[in-house]
C-alpha positions, 0 to 999 in steps of 0.5 A: 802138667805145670811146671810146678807140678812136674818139679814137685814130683821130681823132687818127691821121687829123688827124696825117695830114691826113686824114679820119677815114674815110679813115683808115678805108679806108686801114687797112682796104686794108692789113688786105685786102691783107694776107689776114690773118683777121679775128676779131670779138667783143665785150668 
């Protein structure tokens, strides 16, 4: 993950009190929730 990346889900979880990894859970829940297809790859 790129550092601007990592700062802005650092920055959306302080925003909600949160930690960084249940920012985490939360978007990843929704993403499985959601039955879209994920694509991975490098840049």
């Amino acid at each position: 993950m790129d550092k601007k990346m990592a700062e802005e889900l650092e920055s959306r979880a302080e925003s909600m009190h949160i930690s960084k990894s249940a920012y985490c859970k939360i978007v990843l829940q929704q993403w499985i929730d959601s039955k879209k297809k994920l694509n991975l790859g490098e840049k």
